[in-house]
C-alpha positions in Angstrom: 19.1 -35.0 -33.9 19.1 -35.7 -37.3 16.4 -34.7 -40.2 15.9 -36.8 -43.6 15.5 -34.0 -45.8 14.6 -36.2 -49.0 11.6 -37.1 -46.7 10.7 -34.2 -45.5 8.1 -33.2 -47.6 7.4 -29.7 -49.0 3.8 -29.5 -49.4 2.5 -27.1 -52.2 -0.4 -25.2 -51.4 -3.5 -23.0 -52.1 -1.7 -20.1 -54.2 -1.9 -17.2 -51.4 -3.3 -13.7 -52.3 -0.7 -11.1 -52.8 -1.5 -9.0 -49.9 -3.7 -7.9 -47.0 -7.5 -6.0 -47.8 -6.5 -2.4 -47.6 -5.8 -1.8 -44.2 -9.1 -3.3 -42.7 -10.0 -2.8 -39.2 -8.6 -6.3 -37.2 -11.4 -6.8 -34.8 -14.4 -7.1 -38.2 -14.6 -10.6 -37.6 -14.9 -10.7 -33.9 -17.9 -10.2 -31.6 -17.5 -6.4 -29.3 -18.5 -5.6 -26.3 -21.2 -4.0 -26.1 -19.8 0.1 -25.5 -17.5 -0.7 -28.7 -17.6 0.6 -32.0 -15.5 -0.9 -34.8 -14.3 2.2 -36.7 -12.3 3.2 -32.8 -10.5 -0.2 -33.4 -7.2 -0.8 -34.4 -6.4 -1.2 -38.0 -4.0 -3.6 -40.0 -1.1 -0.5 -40.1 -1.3 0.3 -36.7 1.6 -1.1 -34.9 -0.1 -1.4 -31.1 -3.5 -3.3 -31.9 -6.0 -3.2 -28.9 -7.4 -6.2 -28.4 -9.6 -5.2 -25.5 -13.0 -4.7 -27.1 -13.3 -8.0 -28.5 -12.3 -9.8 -24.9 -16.1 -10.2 -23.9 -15.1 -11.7 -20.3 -15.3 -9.3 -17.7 -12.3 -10.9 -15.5 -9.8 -10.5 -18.7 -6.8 -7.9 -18.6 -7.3 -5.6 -21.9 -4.3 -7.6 -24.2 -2.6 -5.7 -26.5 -0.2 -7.2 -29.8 2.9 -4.8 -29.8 3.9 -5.3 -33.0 7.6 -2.9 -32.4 8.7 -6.2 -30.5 8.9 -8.4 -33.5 11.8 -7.8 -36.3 11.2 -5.6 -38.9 12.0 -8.2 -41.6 9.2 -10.6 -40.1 6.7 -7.9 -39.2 4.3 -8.6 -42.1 3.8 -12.1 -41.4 3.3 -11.4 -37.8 0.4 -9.2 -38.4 -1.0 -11.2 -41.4 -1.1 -14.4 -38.9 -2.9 -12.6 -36.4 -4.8 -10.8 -38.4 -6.2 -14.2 -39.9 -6.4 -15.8 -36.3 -8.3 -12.8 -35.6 -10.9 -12.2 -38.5 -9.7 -14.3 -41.2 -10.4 -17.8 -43.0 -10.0 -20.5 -40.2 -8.0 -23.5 -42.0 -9.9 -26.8 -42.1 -9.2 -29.0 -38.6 -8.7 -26.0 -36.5 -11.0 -24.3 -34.1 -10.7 -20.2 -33.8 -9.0 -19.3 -31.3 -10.1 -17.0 -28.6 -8.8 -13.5 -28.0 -7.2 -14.5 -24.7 -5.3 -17.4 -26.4 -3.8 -15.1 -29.4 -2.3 -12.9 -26.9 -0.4 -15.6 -25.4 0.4 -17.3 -27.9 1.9 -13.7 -29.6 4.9 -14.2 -26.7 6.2 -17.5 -28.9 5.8 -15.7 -31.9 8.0 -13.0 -31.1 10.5 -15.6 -29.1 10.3 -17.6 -33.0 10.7 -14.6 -35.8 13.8 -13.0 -33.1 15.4 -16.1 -33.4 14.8 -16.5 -37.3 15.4 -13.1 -37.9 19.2 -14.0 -37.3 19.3 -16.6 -39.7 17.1 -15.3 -42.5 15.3 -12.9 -43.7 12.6 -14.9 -44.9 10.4 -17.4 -43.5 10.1 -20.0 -46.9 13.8 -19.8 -46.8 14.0 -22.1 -43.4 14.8 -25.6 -44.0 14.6 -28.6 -41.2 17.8 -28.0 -40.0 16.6 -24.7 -39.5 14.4 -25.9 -36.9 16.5 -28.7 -35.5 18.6 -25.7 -34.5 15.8 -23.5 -33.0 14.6 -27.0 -31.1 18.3 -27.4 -29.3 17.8 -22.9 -28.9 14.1 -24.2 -26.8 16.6 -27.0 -25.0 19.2 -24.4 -24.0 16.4 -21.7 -22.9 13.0 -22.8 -21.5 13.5 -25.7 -19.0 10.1 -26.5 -19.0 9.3 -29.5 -21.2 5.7 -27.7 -21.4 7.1 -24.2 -22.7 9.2 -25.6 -25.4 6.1 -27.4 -26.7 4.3 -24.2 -26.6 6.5 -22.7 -28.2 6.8 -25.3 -30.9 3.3 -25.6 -31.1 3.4 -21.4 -32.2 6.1 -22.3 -34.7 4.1 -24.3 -36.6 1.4 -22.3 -36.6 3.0 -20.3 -39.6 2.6 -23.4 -41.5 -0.9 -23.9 -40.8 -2.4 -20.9 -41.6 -0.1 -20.5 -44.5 -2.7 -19.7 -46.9 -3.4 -16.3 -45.2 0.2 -15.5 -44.9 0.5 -13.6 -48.4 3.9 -12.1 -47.7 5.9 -15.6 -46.0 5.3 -18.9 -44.6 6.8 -21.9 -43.9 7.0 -24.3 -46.6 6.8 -27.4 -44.8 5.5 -28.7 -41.4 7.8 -28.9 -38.6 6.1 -31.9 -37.0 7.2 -33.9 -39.1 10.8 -33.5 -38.2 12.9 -36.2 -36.2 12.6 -34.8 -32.5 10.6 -31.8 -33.2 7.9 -33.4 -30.2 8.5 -34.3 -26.8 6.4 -37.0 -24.9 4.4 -35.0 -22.0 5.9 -34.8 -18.5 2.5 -35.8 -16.8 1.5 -37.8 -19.4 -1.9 -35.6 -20.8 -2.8 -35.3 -17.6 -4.1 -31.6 -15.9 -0.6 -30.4 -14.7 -2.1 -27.8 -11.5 -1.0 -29.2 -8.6 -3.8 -29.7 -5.6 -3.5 -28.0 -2.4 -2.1 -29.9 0.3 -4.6 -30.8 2.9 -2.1 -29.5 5.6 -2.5 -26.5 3.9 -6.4 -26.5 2.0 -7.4 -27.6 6.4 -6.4 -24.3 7.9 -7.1 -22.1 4.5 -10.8 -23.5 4.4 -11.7 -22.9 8.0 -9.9 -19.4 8.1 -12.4 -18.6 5.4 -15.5 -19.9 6.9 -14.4 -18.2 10.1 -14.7 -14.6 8.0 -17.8 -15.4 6.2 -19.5 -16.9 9.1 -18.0 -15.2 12.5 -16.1 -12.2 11.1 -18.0 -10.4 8.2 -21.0 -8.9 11.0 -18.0 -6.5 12.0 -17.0 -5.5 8.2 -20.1 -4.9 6.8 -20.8 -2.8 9.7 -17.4 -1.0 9.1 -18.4 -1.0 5.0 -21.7 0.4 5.8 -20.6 3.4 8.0 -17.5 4.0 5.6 -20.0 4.2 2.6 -22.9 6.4 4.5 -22.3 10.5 4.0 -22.3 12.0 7.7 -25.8 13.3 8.3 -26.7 17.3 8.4 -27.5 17.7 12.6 -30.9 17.8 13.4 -30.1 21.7 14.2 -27.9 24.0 12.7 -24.6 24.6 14.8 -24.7 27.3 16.6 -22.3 30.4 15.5 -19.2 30.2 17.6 -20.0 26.9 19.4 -17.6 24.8 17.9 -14.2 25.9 19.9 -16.5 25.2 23.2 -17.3 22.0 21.9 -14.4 20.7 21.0 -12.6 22.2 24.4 -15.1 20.0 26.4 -14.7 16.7 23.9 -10.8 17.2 24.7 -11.0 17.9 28.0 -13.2 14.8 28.3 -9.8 12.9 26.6 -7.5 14.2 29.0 -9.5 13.5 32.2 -9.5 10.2 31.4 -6.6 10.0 29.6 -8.2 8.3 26.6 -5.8 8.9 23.5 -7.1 10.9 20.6 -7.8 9.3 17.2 -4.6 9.2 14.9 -3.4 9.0 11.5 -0.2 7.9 10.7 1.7 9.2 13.6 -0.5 12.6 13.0 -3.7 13.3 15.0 -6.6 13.0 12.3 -9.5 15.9 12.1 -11.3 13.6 10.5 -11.8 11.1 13.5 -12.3 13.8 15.9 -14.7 15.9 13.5 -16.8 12.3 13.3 -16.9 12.6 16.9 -18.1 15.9 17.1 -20.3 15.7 13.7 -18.8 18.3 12.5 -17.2 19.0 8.7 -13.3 18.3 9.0 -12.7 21.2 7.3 -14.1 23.6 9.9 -11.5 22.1 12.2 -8.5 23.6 10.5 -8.3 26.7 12.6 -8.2 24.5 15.7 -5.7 22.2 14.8 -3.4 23.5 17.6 -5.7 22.6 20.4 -6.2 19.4 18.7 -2.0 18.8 18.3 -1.5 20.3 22.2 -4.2 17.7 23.6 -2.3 14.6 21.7 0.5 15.1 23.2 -0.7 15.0 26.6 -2.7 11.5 26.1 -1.5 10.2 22.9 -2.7 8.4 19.9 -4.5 5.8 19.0 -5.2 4.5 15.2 -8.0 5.9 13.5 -11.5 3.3 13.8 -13.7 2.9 11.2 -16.6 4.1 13.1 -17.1 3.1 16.8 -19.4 -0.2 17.0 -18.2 -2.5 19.2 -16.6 -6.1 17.9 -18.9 -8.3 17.9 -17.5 -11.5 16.1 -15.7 -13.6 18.5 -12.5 -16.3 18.4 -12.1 -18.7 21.5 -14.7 -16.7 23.5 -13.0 -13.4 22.6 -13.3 -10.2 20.2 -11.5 -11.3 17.1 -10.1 -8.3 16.4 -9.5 -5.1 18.8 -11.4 -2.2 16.2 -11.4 -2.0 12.4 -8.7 0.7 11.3 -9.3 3.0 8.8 -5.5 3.8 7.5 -6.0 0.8 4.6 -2.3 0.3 4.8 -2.6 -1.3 8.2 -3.3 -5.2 7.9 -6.6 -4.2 10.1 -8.1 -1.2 7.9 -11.4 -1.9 6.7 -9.6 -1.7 3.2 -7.7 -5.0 3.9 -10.5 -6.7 5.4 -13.0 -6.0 3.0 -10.6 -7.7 0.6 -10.1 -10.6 3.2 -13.3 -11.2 3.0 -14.2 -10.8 -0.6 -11.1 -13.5 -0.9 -12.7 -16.0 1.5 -15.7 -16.0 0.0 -14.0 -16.5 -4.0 -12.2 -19.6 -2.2 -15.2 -21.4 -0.4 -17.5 -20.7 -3.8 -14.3 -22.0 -5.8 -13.8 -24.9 -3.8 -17.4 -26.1 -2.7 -19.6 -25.4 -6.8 -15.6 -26.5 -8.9 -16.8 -23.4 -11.3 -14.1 -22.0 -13.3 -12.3 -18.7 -12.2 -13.9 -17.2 -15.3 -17.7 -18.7 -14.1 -17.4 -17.5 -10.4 -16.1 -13.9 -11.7 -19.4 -13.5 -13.7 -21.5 -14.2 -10.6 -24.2 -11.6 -9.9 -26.1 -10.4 -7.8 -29.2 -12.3 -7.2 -27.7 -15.8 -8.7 -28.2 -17.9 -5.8 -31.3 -19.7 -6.2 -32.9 -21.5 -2.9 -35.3 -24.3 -3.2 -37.4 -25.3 0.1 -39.3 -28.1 1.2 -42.8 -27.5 2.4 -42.0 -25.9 5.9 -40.0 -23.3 4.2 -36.7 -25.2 5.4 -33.8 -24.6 2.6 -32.6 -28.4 0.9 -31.1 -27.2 -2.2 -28.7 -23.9 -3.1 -28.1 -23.0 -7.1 -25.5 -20.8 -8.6 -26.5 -19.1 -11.6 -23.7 -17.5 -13.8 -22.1 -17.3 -17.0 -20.0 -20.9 -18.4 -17.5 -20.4 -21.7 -15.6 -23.5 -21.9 -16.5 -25.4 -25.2 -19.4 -23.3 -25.4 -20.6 -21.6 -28.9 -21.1 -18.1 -27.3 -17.6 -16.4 -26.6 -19.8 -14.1 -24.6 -21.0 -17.2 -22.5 -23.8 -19.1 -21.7 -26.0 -19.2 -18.6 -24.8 -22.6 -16.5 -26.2 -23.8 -12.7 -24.3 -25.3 -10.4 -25.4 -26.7 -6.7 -24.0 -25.8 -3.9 -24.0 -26.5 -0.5 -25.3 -23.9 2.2 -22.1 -22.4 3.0 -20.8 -21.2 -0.5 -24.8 -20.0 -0.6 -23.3 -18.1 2.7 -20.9 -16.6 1.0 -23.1 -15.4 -1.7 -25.1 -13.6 0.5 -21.6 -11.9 2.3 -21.2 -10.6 -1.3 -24.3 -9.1 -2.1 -23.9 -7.0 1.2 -20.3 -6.1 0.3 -20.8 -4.8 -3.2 -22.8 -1.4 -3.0 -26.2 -1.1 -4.3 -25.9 -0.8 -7.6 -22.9 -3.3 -8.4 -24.1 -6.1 -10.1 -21.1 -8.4 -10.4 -19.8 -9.8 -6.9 -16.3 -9.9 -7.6 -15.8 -6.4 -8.6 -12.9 -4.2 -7.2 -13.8 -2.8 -3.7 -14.4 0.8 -3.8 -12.1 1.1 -0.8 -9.3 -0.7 -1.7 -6.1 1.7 -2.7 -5.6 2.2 -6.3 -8.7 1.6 -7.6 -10.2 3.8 -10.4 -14.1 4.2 -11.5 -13.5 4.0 -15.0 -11.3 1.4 -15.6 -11.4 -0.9 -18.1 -11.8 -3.9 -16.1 -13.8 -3.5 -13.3 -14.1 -7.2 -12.1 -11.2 -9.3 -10.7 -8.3 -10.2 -13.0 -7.0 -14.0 -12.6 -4.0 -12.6 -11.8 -5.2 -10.4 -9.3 -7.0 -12.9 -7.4 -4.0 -15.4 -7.5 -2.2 -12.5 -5.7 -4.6 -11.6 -3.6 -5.4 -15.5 -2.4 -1.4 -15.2 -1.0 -2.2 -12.2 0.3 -5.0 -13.9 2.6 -3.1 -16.9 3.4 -0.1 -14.4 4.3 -2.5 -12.4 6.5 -3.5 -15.7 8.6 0.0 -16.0 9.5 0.5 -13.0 10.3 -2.8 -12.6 12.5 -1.8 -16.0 13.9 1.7 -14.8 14.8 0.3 -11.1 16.3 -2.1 -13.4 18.3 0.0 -16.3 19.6 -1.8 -18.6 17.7 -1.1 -22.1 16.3 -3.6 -22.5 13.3 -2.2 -20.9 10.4 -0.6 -22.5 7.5 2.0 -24.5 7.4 5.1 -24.1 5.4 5.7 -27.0 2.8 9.0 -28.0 1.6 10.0 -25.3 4.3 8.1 -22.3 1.9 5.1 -20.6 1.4 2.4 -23.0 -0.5 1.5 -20.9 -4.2 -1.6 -20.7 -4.2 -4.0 -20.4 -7.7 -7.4 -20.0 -8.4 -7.2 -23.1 -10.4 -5.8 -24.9 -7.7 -8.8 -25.0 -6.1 -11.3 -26.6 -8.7 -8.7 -29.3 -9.2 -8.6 -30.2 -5.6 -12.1 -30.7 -5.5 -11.9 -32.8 -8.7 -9.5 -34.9 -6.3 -11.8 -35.1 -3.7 -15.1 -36.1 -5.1 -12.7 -38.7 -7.3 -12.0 -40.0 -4.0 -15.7 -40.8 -2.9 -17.5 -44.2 -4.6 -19.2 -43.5 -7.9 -17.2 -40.1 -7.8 -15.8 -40.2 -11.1 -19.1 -40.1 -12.5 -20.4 -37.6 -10.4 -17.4 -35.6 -11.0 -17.9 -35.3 -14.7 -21.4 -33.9 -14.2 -20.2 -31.2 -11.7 -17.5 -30.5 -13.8 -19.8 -30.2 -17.4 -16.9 -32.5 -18.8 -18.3 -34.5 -21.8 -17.1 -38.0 -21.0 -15.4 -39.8 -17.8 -12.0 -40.0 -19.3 -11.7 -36.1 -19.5 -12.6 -35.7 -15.5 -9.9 -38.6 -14.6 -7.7 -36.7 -16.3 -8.5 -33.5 -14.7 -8.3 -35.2 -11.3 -4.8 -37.0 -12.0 -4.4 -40.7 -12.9 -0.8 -41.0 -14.0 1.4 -42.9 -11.8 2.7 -40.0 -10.0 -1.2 -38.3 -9.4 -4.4 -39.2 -9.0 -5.1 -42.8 -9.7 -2.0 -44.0 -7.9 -2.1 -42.2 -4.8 -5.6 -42.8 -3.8 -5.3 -46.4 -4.7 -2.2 -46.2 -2.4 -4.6 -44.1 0.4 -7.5 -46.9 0.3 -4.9 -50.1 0.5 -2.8 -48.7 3.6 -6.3 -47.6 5.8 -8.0 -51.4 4.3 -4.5 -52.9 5.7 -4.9 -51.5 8.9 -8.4 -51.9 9.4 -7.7 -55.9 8.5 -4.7 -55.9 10.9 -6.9 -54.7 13.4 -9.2 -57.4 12.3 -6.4 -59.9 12.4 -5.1 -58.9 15.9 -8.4 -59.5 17.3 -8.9 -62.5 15.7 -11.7 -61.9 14.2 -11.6 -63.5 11.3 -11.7 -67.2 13.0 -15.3 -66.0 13.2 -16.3 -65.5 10.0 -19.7 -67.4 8.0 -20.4 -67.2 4.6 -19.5 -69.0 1.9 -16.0 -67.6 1.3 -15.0 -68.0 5.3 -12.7 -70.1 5.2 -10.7 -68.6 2.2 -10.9 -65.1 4.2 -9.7 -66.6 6.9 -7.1 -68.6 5.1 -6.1 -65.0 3.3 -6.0 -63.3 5.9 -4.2 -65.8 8.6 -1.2 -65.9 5.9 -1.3 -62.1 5.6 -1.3 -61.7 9.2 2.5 -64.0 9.5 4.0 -62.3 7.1 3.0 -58.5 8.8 4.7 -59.9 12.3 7.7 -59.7 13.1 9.3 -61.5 16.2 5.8 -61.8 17.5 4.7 -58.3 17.5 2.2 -56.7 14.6 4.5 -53.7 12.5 1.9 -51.0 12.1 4.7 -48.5 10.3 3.2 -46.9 7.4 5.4 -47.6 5.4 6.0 -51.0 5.9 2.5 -51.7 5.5 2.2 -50.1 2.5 4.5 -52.3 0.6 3.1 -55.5 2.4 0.3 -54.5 0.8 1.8 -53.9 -2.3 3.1 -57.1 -2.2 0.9 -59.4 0.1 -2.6 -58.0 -0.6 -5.2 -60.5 0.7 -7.7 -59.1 -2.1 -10.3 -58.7 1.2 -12.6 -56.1 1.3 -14.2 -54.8 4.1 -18.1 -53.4 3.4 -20.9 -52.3 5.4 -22.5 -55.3 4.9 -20.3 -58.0 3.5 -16.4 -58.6 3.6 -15.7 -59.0 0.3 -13.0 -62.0 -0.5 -12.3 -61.5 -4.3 -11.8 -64.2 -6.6 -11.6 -62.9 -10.3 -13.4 -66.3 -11.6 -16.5 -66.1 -9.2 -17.2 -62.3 -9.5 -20.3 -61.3 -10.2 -19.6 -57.5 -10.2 -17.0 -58.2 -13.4 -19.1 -60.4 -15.2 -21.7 -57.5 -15.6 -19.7 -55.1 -16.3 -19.4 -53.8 -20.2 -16.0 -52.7 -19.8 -12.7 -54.5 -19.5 -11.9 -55.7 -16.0 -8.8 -54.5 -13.9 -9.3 -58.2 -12.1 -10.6 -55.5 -9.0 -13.9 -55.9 -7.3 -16.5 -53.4 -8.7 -18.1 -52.9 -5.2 -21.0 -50.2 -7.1 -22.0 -53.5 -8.8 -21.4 -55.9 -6.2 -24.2 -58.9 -5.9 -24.1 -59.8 -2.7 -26.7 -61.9 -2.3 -25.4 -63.7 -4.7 -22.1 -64.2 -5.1 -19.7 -66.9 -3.7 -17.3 -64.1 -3.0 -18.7 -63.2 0.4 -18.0 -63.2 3.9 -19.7 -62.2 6.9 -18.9 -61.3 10.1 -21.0 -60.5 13.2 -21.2 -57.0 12.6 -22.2 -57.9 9.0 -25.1 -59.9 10.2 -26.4 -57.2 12.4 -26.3 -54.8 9.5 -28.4 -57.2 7.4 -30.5 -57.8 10.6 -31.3 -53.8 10.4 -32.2 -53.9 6.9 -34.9 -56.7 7.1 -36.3 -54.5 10.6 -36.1 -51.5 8.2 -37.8 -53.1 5.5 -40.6 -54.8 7.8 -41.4 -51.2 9.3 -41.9 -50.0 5.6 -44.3 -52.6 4.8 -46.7 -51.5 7.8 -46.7 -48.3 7.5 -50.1 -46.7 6.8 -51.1 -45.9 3.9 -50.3 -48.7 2.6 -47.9 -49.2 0.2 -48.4 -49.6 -3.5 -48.8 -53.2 -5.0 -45.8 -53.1 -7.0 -43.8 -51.3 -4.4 -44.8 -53.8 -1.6 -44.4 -57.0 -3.7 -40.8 -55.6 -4.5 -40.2 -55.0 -1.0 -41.9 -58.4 0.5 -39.4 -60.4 -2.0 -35.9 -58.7 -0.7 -37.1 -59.2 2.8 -37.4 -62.7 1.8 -34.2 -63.2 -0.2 -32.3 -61.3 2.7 -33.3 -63.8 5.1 -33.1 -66.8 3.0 -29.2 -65.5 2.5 -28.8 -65.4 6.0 -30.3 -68.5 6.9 -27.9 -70.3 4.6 -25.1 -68.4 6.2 -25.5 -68.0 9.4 -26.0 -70.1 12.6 -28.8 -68.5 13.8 -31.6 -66.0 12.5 -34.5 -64.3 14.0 -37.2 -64.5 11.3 -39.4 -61.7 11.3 
């Protein structure tokens, strides 16, 4: 790699002030949140700066910028960059950046001035083959193609906002050295890789299974875990308590019914909830207690004593709900379980964001009915932030369907009165703490957490004898991420007709382009493989067609091309006189061999670049493929029918005649509209079939 210096131009700039405002406060030109005050902030000196009150998103870890890790020599322009990233000038053609981003971003400016620091003690000092030696440093380093560009990217950062870097910058820009980019791995596209369907299949209904069949049993546990044990309706009588709790254990070991335990101990708490006494007034008695165990044993502590009530193949899912939370049955764990499945059927069914689904409160689903009072339509209000003005958000709706509104309501009973955001930290789980910082869900967290629950399946499955949990892929564990999901769902609707377009509305992408991209179009994603999906199920459906020789029946007036098409196609698919159905054999048959035949609900289209109507009114380009969203069929000389085909048109015409007589009648407009396709349906058919029933 190899740098013309005489070409490498060293730009002169804006003269720079001398120095930094006397140690201002960093966070002045950022929006707080709302319990923050400015003058508790960090200053310019300080060499930890908190970056937590400006980070408005209530799923964000509290980011710190430790300023010890960088080199003393390079300190100074550390702090000045991210104090002008921060609060300062923002240089023409750049956007600020958020928070969130400086903080990681922070990590390649430390990797950068460590390196530098070896080399020189001033930034202005590094020339290009400077930096041709820190690119072959990236090389030898980061294997990701990705990371290095990050880190590149971060580099020339302290040429960008050189004219807030009083005490050293770079004097030139890096891009413009031989080798300093790489081309991108996935070509621009989203690099999150979609869930498997052998693993999203089993995931998605173990999740409906807890929002719909299991959570009846945890809310129940919740409820009585959260209720204060009631005064009795009498005060205890002095002295009864020994007699009482004689007779409860002599109940135990008459019918040899093991006593509640805790960790191999027996627990005064389960047996004072049995009695309804105070645990602490058991104390004395803890001898009788011990002496009764070990005559009948032990059995793990419940979470109350309602029955199980949800059910899996006809039985109780799940023999009592523990209260130890480091058993994978404690109400702790479940809780979580549940709060998990109900983050990955609302990530996966609305495509919000992690950051929009972790600003869902309560009371944000929105139900529209129809007249009866039947539900048609479910809305998600929350909070959006991508490429919106408002760091702090901006209220966004998405629909739903009814079983992410299902979840919703699972939520609101989880979170105690008073909680407002859904995805807040479980009382109950271990380790959590009132007043910390960040009360909701971290992205991190729940990318843990979502392994957690897929690890718990298997586990369940495994304790149960069961068959449908989640299969390994590439012989591992799938990763799971919260992103993972959206993306798969981006795959999915991309899949459906007109689903693009769909797509970017759902998504609030600005144009097409940006939501083919998210989806995957490279040759190695999106575009490719469901292109690959749609050819191998349209070959076997016309080798089917072939084998049945059904296309020696075909009317229309591209018949006999079909049938030429697909006769030829159907000699070079046998082989010594028997049809190869292999997948992939067929795949590259049609790879190489495709008839161009399309099977519809209504027509087969046979395409023919030259006659296409579709292509001649679209506005964009052609691809020479059928546009079957703008297909004419009526019209076109690309069409084929078979029986079936006929029949379906035959159903339409009986469909439309039923409109026309229904009372009242129809308006004149509407009716004239729907007199005239009746007409030009039949007409078609009459021209291209043997024989029509006229209505």
């Amino acid at each position: 790699m190899t740098t013309a210096l005489s070409t490498l131009a060293v730009v002169p700039s804006t003269p720079r002030p001398r120095t930094v405002e006397a140690d201002p406060f960093v966070l002045h030109g950022r929006r707080l949140r709302a319990s923050a005050v400015l003058e508790d902030t960090s200053r310019f000196s300080d060499d930890v700066w908190v970056l937590g009150p400006a980070m408005l998103k209530k799923h964000e870890r509290r980011f710190i910028l430790d300023f010890t890790l960088v080199p003393a020599i390079h300190r100074q322009a550390a702090k000045e960059l991210c104090y002008a990233m921060l609060s300062g000038t923002v240089p023409a053609g750049e956007d600020p950046p958020a928070v969130g981003s400086i903080r990681t971003a922070f990590t390649e400016y430390v990797r950068f001035l460590r390196w530098a620091a070896v080399r020189t003690t001033r930034l202005d000092a590094l020339a290009g083959r400077d930096l041709e030696d820190f690119q072959r440093f990236l090389i030898q380093s980061l294997p990701s193609s990705d990371a290095r560009q990050r880190a590149r990217g971060a580099v020339r950062k302290f040429w960008i906002w050189r004219n807030s870097l009083p005490s050293d910058a770079l004097r030139f820009d890096p891009r413009h050295l031989d080798g300093w980019s790489e081309p991108k791995a996935n070509g621009g596209e989203n690099a999150t890789a979609r869930i498997p369907e052998e693993v999203l299949g089993p995931l998605f209904v173990w999740a409906l299974r807890f929002i719909d069949e299991f959570s009846a049993d945890i809310l129940a546990a919740d409820r009585f875990w959260r209720t204060p044990m009631a005064a009795p309706a009498e005060p205890h009588v002095y002295g009864a308590l020994p007699v009482q709790l004689r007779a409860w254990l002599d109940e135990h070991i008459a019918a040899r019914r093991p006593l509640p335990g805790w960790r191999g101990e027996p627990s005064t708490t389960g047996v004072a909830e049995a009695l309804g006494r105070n645990p602490i007034s058991l104390g004395r008695y803890r001898h009788l207690i011990e002496e009764a165990a070990s005559i009948v044993g032990l059995t793990p502590q419940t979470v109350g004593d309602r029955p199980i009530c949800g059910r899996l193949d006809g039985e109780p899912w799940i023999g009592a709900i523990l209260a130890d939370h480091t058993e994978p049955d404690s109400l702790a764990a479940l809780a979580r379980m549940l709060q998990d499945a109900c983050y990955l059927v609302l990530s996966f069914l609305s495509g919000a964001r992690d950051s929009e689904i972790k600003h869902l409160k309560r009371g944000g689903l929105r139900t529209e009915c129809d007249a009866d009072g039947t539900p048609y339509r479910w809305k998600m209000h929350s909070l959006a932030f991508k490429s919106e003005d408002d760091p702090a958000g901006v209220p966004a709706v998405w629909s739903i369907g009814e079983p992410a509104a299902r979840a919703i309501a699972v939520l609101e009973q989880l979170q105690p009165p008073g909680t407002d955001y859904l995805f807040a930290r479980l009382a109950h789980s271990p380790g959590v703490k009132r007043n910390a910082v960040s009360q909701v869900l971290t992205s991190g967290a729940t990318n843990a957490r979502l392994n957690t629950f897929a690890a718990w399946i298997n586990d369940y499955c495994q304790r149960h004898d069961r068959t449908d949990g989640i299969p390994l892929v590439n012989q591992q564990p799938f990763r799971l991420k919260n992103s993972q999901l959206r993306r798969t769902l981006a795959w999915f609707i991309a899949r459906r007709p007109g689903g693009v377009i769909a797509g970017a509305l759902a998504y609030r992408h600005h144009c097409i382009q940006v939501f083919e991209g998210y989806a995957g179009t490279s040759d190695s994603g999106f575009r490719a493989e469901v292109e690959s999906e749609q050819a191998l199920a349209r070959g076997e459906h016309l080798m089917a067609a072939i084998d049945a020789h059904e296309h020696t029946h075909l009317t229309g007036p591209a018949a006999d091309e079909a049938a030429r098409r697909l006769e030829t196609f159907g000699e070079r698919a046998r082989f010594q006189g028997t049809v190869v159905l292999d997948d992939n054999r067929l795949r590259r048959l049609m790879a190489k061999h495709d008839p161009a035949v399309y099977p519809g609900q209504y027509i087969t289209c046979v395409h023919d670049h030259a006659k296409a109507l579709c292509e001649r009114a679209r506005h964009r380009r052609s691809e020479g493929l059928p546009d079957h969203g703008g297909c004419k069929p009526l019209a076109c000389r690309n069409v084929a029918l078979t029986p079936e085909k006929t029949v379906a048109w035959q159903r339409e015409i009986d469909r439309i005649t039923r409109r026309l007589t229904t009372r009242p009648a129809l308006p004149p407009l509407l009716r004239h509209r729907m007199e005239a396709r009746r007409a030009e349906i039949t007409a078609f058919l009459q021209r291209n079939t043997a024989a029509l029933e006229t209505p």
